[in-house]
MITORZA-16589 format. One record per residue: residue in three letters; x, y, z of N, C-alpha, C in turn. Coordinates in Angstrom, 1 decimal. Atoms other than C-alpha are relative to their C-alpha. Layout:
MITORZA-16589
ALA_X_Y_Z_X_Y_Z_X_Y_Z
...
end
This chain:
MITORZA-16589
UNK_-0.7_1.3_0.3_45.1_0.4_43.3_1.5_0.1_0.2
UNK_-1.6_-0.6_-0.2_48.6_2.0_43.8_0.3_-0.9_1.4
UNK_-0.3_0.7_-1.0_48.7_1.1_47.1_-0.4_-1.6_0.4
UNK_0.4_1.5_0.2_47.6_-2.6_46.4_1.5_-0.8_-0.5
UNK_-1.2_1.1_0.8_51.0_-3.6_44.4_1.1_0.6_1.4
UNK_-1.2_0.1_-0.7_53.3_-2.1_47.7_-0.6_-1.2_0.7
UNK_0.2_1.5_-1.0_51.5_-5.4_49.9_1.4_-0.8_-0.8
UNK_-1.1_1.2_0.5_54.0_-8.2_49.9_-1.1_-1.5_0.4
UNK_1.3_1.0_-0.2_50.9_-10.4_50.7_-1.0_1.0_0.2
UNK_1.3_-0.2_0.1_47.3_-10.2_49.5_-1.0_-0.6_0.9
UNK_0.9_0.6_-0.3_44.3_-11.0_51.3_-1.2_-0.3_-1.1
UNK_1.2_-0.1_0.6_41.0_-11.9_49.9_-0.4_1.1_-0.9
UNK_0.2_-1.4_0.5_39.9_-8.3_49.3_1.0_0.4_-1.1
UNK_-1.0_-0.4_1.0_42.8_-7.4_47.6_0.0_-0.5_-1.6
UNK_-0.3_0.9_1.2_43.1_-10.3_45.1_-1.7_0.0_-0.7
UNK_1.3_0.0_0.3_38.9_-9.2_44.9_0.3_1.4_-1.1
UNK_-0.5_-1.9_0.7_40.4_-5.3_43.7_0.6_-0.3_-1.0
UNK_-0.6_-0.1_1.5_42.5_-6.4_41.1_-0.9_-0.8_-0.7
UNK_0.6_1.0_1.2_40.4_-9.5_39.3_-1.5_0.9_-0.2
UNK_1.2_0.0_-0.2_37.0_-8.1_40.1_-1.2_-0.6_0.2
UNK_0.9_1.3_-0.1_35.7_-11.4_40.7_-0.4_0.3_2.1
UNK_0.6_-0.2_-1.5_33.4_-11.6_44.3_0.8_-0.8_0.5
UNK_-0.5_0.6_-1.2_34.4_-13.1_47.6_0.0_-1.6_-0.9
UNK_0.9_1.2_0.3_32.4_-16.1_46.5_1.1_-0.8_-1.4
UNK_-0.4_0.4_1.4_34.3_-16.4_42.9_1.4_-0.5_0.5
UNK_-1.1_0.3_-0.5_37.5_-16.3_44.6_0.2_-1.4_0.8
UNK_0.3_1.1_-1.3_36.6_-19.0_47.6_-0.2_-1.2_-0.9
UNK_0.5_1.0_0.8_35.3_-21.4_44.6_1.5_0.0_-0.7
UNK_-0.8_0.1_0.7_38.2_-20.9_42.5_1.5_-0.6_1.2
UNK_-0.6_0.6_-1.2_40.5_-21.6_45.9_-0.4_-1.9_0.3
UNK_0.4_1.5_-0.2_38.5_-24.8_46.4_0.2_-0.9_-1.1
UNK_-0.6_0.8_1.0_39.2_-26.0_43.1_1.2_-0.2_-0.6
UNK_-1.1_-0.3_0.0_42.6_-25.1_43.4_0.2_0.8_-1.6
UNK_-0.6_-0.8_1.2_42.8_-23.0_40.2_0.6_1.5_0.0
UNK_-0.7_-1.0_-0.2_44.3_-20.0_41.5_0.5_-0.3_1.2
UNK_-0.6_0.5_-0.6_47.2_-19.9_43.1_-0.2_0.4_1.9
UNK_0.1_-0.6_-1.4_47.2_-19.3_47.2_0.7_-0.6_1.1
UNK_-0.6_0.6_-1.4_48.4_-20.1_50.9_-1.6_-0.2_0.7
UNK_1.0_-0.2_-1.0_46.6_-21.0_53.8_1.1_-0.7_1.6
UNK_-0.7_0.4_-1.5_48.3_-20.8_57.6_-0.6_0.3_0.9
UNK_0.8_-0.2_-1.3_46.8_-21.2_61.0_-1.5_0.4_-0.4
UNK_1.7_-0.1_0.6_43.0_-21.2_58.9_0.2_1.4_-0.6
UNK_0.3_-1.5_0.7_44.0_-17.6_57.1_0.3_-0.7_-1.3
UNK_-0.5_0.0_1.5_44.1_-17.8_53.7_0.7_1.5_-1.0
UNK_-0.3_-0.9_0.5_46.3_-15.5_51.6_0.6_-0.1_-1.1
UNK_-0.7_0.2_1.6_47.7_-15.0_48.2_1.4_0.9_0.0
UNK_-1.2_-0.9_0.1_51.6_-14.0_47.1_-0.5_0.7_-1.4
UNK_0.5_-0.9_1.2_50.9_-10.9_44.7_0.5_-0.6_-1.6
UNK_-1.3_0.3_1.7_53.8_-12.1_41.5_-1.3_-1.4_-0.3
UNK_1.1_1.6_0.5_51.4_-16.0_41.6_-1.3_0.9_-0.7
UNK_1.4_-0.3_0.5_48.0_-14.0_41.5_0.3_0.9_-1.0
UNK_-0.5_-1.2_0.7_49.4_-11.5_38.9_0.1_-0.9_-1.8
UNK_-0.2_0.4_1.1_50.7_-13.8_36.8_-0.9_-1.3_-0.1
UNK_1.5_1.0_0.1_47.6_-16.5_37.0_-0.8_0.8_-0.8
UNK_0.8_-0.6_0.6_45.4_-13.4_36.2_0.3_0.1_-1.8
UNK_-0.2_0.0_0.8_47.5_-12.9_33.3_0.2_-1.6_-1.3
UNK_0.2_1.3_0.6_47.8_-16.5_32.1_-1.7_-0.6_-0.5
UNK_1.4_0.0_0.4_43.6_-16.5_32.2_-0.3_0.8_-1.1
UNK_-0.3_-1.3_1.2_44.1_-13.5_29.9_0.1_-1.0_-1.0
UNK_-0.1_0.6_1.7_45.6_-15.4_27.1_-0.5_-1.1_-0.1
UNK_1.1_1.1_0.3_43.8_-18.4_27.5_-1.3_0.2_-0.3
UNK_1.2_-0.7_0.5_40.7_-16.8_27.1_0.0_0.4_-1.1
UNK_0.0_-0.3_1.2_42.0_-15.1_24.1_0.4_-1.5_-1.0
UNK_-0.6_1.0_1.1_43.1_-18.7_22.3_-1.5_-0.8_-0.5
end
C-alpha cells in the first residue's frame, strides 16, 4: 500500500486498495455522487487527499 500514497491520482483500483469496497461499490457510489471524483475524456479518476478524507468522514459517521 506504500506505493499507493506516492500516486498523485488514483484510479479505480487503487481507490478499490484502500476502501476495500469492489469495482461495483465504487461505480454505484460514483453514480450517486457520494464519493468524491473526476471524469476527463470518459476516464474516471479520483484525487488521493478527497478519497482519504471522504473515507475518513464515513469513518465517523458510522461511528455517530
Amino acid at each position: 500500500m506504500n506505493k499507493l500514497f506516492d500516486k498523485i491520482i488514483w484510479m479505480i483500483d487503487d481507490v478499490c486498495e484502500l476502501t476495500t469496497y469492489k469495482k461495483g461499490t465504487i461505480y454505484n457510489l460514483v453514480s450517486s455522487g457520494d464519493i468524491p471524483y473526476r471524469k476527463r475524456r470518459g476516464k474516471l479518476f479520483f484525487i488521493p487527499s478527497e478519497v482519504i478524507s471522504w473515507v475518513t468522514n464515513e469513518k465517523e459517521n458510522s461511528n455517530e
